[in-house]
C-alpha positions as CSV (number, residue, x, y, z in Angstrom):
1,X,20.1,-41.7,-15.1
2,X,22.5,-39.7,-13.6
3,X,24.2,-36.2,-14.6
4,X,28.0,-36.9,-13.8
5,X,29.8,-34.0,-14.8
6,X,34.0,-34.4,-15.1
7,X,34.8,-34.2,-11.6
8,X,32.4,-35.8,-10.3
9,X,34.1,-39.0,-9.3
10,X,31.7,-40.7,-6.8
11,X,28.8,-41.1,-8.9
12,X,26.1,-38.7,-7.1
13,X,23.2,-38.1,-8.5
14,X,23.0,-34.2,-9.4
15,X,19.0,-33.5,-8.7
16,X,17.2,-33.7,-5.6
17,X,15.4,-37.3,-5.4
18,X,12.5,-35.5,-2.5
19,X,9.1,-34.0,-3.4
20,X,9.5,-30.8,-5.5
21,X,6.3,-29.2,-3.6
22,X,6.0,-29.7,0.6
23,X,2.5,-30.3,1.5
24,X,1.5,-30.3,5.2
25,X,0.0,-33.5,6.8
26,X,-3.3,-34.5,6.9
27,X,-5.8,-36.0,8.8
28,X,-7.4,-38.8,6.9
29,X,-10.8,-39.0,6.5
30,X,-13.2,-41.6,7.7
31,X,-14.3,-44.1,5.4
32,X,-17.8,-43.4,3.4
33,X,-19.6,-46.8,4.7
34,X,-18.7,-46.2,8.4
35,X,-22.1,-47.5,10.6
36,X,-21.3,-45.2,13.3
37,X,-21.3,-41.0,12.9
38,X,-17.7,-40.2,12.7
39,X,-18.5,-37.9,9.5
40,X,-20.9,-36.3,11.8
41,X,-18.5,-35.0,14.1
42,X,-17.2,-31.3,13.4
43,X,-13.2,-31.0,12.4
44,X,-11.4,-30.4,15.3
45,X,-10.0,-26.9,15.8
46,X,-6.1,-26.0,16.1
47,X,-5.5,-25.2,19.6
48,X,-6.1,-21.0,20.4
49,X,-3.0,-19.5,21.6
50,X,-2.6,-16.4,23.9
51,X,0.0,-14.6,21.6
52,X,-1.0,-11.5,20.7
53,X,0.4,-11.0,17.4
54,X,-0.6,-6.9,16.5
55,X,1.6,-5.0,14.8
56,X,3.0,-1.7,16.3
57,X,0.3,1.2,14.5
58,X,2.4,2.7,11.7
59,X,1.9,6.5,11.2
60,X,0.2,6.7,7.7
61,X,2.1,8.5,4.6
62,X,-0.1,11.3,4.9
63,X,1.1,12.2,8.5
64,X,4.8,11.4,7.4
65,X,6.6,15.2,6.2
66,X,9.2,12.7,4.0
67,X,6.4,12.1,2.0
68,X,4.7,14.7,-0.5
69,X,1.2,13.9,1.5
70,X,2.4,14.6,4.8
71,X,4.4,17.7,3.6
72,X,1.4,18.8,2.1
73,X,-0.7,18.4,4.8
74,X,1.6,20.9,6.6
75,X,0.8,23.5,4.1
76,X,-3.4,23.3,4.7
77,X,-5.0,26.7,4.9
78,X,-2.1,28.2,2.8
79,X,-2.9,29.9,-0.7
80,X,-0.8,27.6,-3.2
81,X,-0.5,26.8,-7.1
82,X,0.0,23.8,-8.2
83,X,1.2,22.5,-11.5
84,X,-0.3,19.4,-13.1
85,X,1.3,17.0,-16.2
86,X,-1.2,15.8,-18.2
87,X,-0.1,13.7,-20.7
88,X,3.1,13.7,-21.9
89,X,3.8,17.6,-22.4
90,X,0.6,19.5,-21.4
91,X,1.0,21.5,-17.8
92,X,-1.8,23.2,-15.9
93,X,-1.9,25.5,-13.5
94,X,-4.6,25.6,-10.5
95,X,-4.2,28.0,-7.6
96,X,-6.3,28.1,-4.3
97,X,-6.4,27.6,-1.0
98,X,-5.6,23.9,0.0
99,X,-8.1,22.1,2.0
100,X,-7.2,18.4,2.7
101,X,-4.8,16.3,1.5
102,X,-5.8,12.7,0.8
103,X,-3.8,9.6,-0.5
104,X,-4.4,9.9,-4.0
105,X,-6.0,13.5,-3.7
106,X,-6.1,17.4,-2.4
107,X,-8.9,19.4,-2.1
108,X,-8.4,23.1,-3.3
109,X,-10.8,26.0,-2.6
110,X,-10.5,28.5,-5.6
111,X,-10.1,32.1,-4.3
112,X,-12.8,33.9,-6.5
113,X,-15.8,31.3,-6.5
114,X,-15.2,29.3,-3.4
115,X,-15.2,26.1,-5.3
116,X,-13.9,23.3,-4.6
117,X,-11.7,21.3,-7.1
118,X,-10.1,17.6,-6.1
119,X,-6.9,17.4,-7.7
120,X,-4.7,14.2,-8.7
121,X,-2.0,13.8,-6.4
122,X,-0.4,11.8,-9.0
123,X,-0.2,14.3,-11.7
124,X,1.7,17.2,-8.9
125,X,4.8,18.1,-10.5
126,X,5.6,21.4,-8.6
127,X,3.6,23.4,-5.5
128,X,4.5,27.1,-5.1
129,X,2.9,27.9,-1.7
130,X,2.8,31.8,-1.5
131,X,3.9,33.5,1.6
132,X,0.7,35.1,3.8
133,X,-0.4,38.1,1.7
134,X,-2.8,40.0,4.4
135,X,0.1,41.4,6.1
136,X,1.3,43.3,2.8
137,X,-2.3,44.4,1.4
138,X,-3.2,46.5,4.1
139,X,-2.9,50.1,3.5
């Protein structure tokens, strides 16, 4: 059957007659009632080549400054607050001193209990990171 449409004069045929899937040759297999071993024998392994095929090392996005983890991780040591959505409408605020920045996560060290808090990097929506305070409480 073919699908001629009107200017199609020579009659093609509009589908492609090959296999709709490639699959890769194969070796056969021996036969089941061989007398000698042949099953026996191991498959033959594809020949090693000497390319070395590594990839250049890609600096990871928390080392990266373009990236809110590698901007971050600039700012360690620093006292900052940082404002969390939760939800759809509900902000809160935490303030500390930033540890370490993760992936997924920083690490905040609260000013009056020395606790530490892991935070959502996820959930960040704005980081005020306050300018160094010891220099204007002295005396």
């Amino acid at each position: 059957m073919f699908i001629v449409p009107p200017n199609n004069f020579n009659g093609t045929p509009t589908w492609n007659n090959g296999p709709m899937f490639f699959e890769p040759p194969m070796m056969p297999l021996p036969d089941f009632d061989t007398p000698d071993d042949t099953r026996q024998n191991p498959i033959p392994q594809t020949p090693h080549t000497n390319q070395d095929f590594q990839l250049p090392p890609v600096p990871p996005i928390v080392n990266n400054p373009l990236y809110n983890q590698g901007w971050l991780q600039g700012q360690i040591g620093k006292y900052i607050r940082v404002s969390f959505l939760l939800g759809t409408n509900t902000f809160q605020d935490r303030g500390g001193t930033l540890q370490e920045v993760g992936i997924s996560f920083i690490v905040l060290k609260e000013t009056g209990t020395n606790n530490l808090i892991m935070c959502d990097i996820y959930s960040i929506k704005f980081v005020t990171v306050f300018a160094d305070q010891t220099n204007k409480c002295m005396p």
